[in-house]
C-alpha positions, -999 to +999 in steps of 0.1 A: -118+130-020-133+154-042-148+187-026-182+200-042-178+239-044-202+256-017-230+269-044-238+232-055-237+221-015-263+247-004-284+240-031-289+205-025-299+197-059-287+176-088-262+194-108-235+194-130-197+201-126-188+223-160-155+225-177-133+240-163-126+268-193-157+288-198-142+306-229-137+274-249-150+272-285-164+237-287-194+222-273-203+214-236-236+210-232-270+203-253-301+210-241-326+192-265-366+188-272-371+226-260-396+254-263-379+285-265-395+316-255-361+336-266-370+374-257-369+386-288-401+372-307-429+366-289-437+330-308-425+305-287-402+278-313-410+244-307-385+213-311-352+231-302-321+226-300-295+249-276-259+240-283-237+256-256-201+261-257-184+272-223-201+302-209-221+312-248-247+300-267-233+285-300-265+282-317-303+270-314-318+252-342-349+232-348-333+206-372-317+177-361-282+177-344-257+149-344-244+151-308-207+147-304-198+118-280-184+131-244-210+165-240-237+172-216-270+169-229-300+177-212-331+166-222-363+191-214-388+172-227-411+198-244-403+223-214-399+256-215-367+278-220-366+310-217-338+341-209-328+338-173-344+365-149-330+399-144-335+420-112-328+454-116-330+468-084-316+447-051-296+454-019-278+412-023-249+416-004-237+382+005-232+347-009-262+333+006-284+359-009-265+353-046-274+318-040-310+324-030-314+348-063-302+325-082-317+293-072-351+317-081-338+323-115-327+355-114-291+353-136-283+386-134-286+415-109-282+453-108-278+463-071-286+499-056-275+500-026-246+477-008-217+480+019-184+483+012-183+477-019-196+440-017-215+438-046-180+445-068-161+417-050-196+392-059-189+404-093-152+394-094-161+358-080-189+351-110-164+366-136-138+350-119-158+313-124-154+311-088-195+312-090-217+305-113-240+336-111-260+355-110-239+388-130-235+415-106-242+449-126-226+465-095-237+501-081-213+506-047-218+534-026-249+550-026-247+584-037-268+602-008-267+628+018-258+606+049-236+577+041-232+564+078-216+532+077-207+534+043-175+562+048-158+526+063-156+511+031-125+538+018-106+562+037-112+591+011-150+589+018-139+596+060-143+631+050-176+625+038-190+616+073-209+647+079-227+651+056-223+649+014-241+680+003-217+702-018-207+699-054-172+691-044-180+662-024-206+648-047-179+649-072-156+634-042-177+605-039-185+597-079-149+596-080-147+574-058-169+549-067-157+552-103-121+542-088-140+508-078-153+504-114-185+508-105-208+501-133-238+521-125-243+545-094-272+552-073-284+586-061-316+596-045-342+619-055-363+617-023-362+601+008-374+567+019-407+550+019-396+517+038-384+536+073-417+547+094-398+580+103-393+594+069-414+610+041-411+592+013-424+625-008-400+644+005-370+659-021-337+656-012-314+663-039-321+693-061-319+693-097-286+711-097-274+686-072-287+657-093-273+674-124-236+674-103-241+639-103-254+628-131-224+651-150-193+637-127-206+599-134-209+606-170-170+617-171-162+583-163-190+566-183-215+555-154-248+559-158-272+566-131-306+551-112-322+575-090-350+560-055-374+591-062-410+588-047-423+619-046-427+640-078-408+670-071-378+644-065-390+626-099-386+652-118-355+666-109-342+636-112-355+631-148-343+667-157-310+659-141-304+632-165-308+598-146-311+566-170-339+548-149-363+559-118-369+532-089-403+534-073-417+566-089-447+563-066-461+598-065-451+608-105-479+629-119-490+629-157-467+658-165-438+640-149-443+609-169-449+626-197-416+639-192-401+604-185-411+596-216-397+622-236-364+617-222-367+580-223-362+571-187-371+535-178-392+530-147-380+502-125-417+502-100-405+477-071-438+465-069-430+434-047-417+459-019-445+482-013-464+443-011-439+434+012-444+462+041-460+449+076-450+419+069-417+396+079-389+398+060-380+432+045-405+456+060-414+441+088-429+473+109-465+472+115-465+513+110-453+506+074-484+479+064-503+515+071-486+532+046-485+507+022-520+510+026-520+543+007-487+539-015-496+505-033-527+519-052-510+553-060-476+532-076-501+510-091-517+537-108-482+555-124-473+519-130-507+513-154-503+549-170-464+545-174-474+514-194-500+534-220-478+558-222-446+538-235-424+541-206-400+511-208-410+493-172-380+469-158-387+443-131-368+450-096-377+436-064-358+456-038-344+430-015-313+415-002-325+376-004-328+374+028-341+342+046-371+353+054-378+378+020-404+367-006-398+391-031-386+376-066-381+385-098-409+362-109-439+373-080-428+407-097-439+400-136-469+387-120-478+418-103-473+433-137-494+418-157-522+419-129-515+453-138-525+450-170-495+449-189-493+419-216-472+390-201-448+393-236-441+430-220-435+417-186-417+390-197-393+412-215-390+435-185-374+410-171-352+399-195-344+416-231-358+447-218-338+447-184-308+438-202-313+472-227-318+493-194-281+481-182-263+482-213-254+450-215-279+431-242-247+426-256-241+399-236-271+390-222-310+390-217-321+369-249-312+335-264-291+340-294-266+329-303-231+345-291-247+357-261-238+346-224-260+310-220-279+324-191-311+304-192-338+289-170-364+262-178-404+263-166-429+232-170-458+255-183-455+285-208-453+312-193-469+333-218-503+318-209-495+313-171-473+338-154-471+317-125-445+292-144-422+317-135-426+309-100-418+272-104-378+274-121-368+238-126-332+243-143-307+274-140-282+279-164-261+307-156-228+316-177-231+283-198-228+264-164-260+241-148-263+257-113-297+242-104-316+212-112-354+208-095-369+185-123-366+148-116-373+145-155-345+156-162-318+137-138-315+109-158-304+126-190-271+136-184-248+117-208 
């Protein structure tokens, strides 16, 4: 009896089982009749082509393609096809959550913030082919004063249990991490806004102890994203050196200004201050009250971040939980409520996301030689944000993980 792998079960949806080799050369799949909104121009093509072979894209034409006998081909009808979703900020830490991401369309995700190094052994299953995606751009330990649970995950960090405040045991845990190749690392500039019993303006690391940081992770070629809130924290952060700035709530105009100087991206979260009083996430009434007051100040940095140039990078700042709403797509909405051009927010999510992680190498746009992460929508989403919302087909690593659109079911061949 043949036995489905567990992503297509859970999903309940029509799929198909790839080849087995996601490196091979020739074609595996076609998907035909598509618009394709490819994150690089913001003229949608009509009338493509997308000829995929194993996990790339081969090549996308509008001319006509003689289809080999024995491939996939999958009709779209018109539809849209565009680069699949990236969140750049999320605490996913187990396979339901993966699946949940990805049924939403996200196809690749930078965590900041996981247990025991979780988000590195999700990223050995995708690469692996054990699962389809999404990419895990994978952050490990959180680089922060109290690491509670956290000094379980390797004995060397048992040390580290009081307290990691000194330059030799932030070097101690960058080292660390870095042993767990680590892609990026995550420190914090200031504390938390989503626990009623801190001050999310606070500062906790200085500048010096940011620079430590930022300096030991550079050794070892890891680049770092700093949670900063407040401004003091913001800008020490900045100053230190850090490649991207999650939340950046309180950041005056000096401090953005700064930002942009240095060209640090801003990664805004804006689905989880939405999120707080209400299930899921941030589900304490005491923090509905201070979303109250921290929504229309991020709002604000998030509108002059955008006149000013700052490079802004979609993030949603949950694990996938059962009962969390936050996704990747409720996120460019909130941006371009915001005011920021749907082309922009659209690229936040995908080209420009994949530019903040250092991988639009491989990913974030469809051209050819890249990684064939793509998702389909029935409206464009240039015009209608909401699309995004609605992901009818998941590609992920050349490989059809999800299949909403009935449309398309009987066009396999």
């Amino acid at each position: 009896m043949l036995r489905l792998p567990v992503w297509l079960l859970v999903f309940g949806v029509s799929v198909i089982i790839p080849c087995p080799s996601p490196a091979q050369d020739s074609p595996t799949l076609y998907v035909t009749n598509a618009t394709v909104i490819d994150g690089v121009d913001s003229v949608p093509k009509h009338g493509q082509t997308i000829v995929i072979s194993g996990a790339r894209i081969g090549r996308i034409t509008g001319d006509s393609v003689p289809i080999p006998r024995g491939v996939t081909v999958l009709d779209v009808h018109g539809a849209w096809v565009l680069p699949g979703l990236m969140d750049a900020h999320s605490h996913v830490n187990d396979l339901a959550g993966v699946e949940r991401a990805l049924a939403s369309g996200v196809t690749t995700i930078r965590t900041a913030g996981v247990g025991g190094y979780r988000d590195v052994a999700i990223r050995a299953l995708v690469r692996n082919g054990q699962l389809p995606g999404p990419d895990i751009v994978a952050t490990g330990i959180y680089v922060q004063p109290n690491l509670g649970d956290a000094v379980l995950a390797d004995e060397r960090l048992h040390p580290l249990m009081d307290g990691v405040r000194t330059e030799e045991r932030l070097r101690t845990l960058v080292r660390v991490n870095a042993d767990h190749t680590v892609d990026w690392m995550k420190t914090r500039g200031t504390e938390r806004a989503g626990r009623p019993d801190t001050d999310p303006r606070e500062q906790v690391y200085s500048e010096r102890e940011l620079r430590v940081i930022v300096e030991e992770a550079r050794r070892h070629n890891v680049p770092i994203m700093a949670h900063a809130h407040g401004d003091e924290g913001i800008r020490a952060a900045v100053l230190a050196g850090v490649r991207s700035i999650e939340h950046g709530t309180f950041a005056t105009e000096t401090t953005l200004a700064l930002m942009r100087e240095r060209g640090t991206y801003l990664v805004p979260t804006l689905s989880s201050i939405s999120s707080f009083g209400q299930p899921g996430d941030y589900a304490d009434p005491r923090l509905f009250l201070r979303g109250q007051f921290m929504a229309p100040r991020r709002r604000a940095v998030v509108r002059r971040a955008y006149e000013l140039g700052i490079p802004i990078v979609t993030g949603v700042d949950t694990d996938y939980g059962p009962e969390s709403y936050a996704r990747v797509s409720r996120e460019v909405g909130f941006l371009v409520e915001l005011g920021i051009s749907p082309w922009d927010a659209l690229r936040g999510a995908t080209s420009l996301a994949a530019e903040l992680l250092g991988i639009e190498e491989h990913t974030g746009a469809l051209v050819p030689g890249l990684e064939a992460d793509l998702i389909v929508v029935d409206r464009n989403p240039l015009e209608d944000v909401g699309a995004l919302q609605d992901v009818l087909v998941v590609i992920s690593n050349g490989r059809v993980a999800v299949n909403r659109w009935p449309k398309t079911r009987d066009t396999y061949q």
